[in-house]
N, C-alpha and C positions, 0 to 999 in steps of 0.2 A: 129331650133330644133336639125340640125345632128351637128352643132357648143357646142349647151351645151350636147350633150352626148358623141362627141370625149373629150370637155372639162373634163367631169365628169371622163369617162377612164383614161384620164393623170392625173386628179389629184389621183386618187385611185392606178395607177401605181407609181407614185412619193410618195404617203403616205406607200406603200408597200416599196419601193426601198430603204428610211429615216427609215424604220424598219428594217430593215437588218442589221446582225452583225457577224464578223468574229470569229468564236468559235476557241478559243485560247486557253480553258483547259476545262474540263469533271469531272463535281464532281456528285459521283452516291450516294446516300443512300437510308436505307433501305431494300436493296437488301441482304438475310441470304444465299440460296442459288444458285442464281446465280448470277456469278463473274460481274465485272464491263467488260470485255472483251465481254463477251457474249452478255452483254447487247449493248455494242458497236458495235457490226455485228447485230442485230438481227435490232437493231433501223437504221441500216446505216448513221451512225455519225462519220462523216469526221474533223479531225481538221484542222484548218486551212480554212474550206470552209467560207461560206457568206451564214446564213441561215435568210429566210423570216420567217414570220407567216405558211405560207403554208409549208415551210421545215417542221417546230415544227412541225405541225399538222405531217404531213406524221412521222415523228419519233414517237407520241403517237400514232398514228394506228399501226404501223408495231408492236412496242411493246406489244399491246393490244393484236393483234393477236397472238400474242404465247401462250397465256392464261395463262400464268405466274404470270399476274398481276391483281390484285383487283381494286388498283388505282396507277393513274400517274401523277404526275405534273412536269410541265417543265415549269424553267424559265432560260433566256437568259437574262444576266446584264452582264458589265462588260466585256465582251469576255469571260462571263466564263454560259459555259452551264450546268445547276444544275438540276437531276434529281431526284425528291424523290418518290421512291416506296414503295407498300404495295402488298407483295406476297397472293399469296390466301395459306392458309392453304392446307395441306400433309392429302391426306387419309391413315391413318396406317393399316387397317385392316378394311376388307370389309368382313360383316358376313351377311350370308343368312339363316335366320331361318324358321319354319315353310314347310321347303319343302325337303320332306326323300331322292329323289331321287337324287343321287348326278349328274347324266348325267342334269336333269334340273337346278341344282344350276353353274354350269360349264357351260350350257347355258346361262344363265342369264350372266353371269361375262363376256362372250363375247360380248352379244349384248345393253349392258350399256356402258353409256359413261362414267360414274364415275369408276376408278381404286384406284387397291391399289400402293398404293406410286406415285399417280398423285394427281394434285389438287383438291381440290373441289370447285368446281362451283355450284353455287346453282342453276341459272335456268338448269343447266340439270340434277338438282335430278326428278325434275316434269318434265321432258321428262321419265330419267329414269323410273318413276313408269309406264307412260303410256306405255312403254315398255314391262313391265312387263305385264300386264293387258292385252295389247293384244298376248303376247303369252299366258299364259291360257285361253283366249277367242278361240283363235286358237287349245286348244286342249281341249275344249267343258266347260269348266269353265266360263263361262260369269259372275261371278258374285263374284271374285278375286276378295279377298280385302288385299291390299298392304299397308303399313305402315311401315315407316322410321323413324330411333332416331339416334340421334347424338350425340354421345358423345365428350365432348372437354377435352383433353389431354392437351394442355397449347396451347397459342396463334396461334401457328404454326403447328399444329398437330391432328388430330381429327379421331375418329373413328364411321364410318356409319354399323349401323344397319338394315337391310331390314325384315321384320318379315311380311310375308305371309300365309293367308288365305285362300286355294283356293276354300272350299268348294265344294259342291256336282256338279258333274258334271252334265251337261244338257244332255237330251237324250230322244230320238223323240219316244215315246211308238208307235203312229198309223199313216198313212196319208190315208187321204180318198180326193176319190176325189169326186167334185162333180158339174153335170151336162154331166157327161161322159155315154153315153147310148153303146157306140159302145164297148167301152174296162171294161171288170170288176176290181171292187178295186182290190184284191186279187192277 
């Protein structure tokens, strides 16, 4: 039994090691505003190295992480490492309607993850709203209703709308207690 899983180990080490290939040139596309350079430190893409499967992989995570990118595909032929991306679209202008106060609109714009002239990402628009929501629950508004439009400007560019409702504020008219003999409501 420890004979066929040393075995299993060498052959998956030797089928990893016959995947390996020395990256000899870097063709990037795709990429509108971030240079091929940047993309080369960010993904730490060495020429000249010996990259596995597991190299590739760590180069689409590291890239990933920047949040740069929408999608990534990498392939390795030929000694030449090809990477084709898709940027995530540019917030142009991030408008806050619905809410007169400008100290809470400038709050807002701090505590969202989405900016202007950063990308947009779309699961943190639905973080963003939840955001929102629980700041006016936090200043007696439980019942803040938030709503987003999007406007698309061309492929690469777009502009978010946040149109809030906060509605009537809650507010505790009496508290009674009750079962209390020793202390009076009042």
């Amino acid at each position: 039994m420890i004979k066929k899983i040393l075995l299993t180990i060498l052959l998956i080490s030797l089928f990893s090691i016959s995947k390996a290939e020395v990256v000899k040139e870097l063709i990037v596309t795709g990429n509108k505003r971030v240079s091929d350079e940047t993309i080369k430190i960010y993904g730490e893409i060495d020429l000249g190295k010996n990259y596995t499967e597991n190299d590739i992989n760590n180069v689409i995570n590291n890239l990933y992480s920047t949040d740069f990118f929408e999608d990534i595909q990498i392939e390795l032929k030929n000694n030449i490492l090809t990477i084709n991306l898709k940027e995530y679209p540019i917030v142009n202008q991030l408008i806050i309607v619905g809410e007169q106060k400008k100290t809470y609109r400038e709050q807002i714009k701090k505590l969202i993850q989405l900016k202007e002239n950063k990308p947009f990402i779309r699961p943190y628009l639905v973080k963003d709203v939840s955001i929102i929501k629980t700041l006016y629950s936090s200043l007696g508004f439980n019942f803040a209703e938030v709503e987003t439009k999007i406007k698309t400007i061309d492929k690469d560019n777009l502009d978010l709308l946040i149109e809030i409702n906060r509605g009537e504020q809650t507010k505790i008219s009496s508290i009674s207690f009750i079962g209390n003999k020793n202390i009076r409501s009042k």
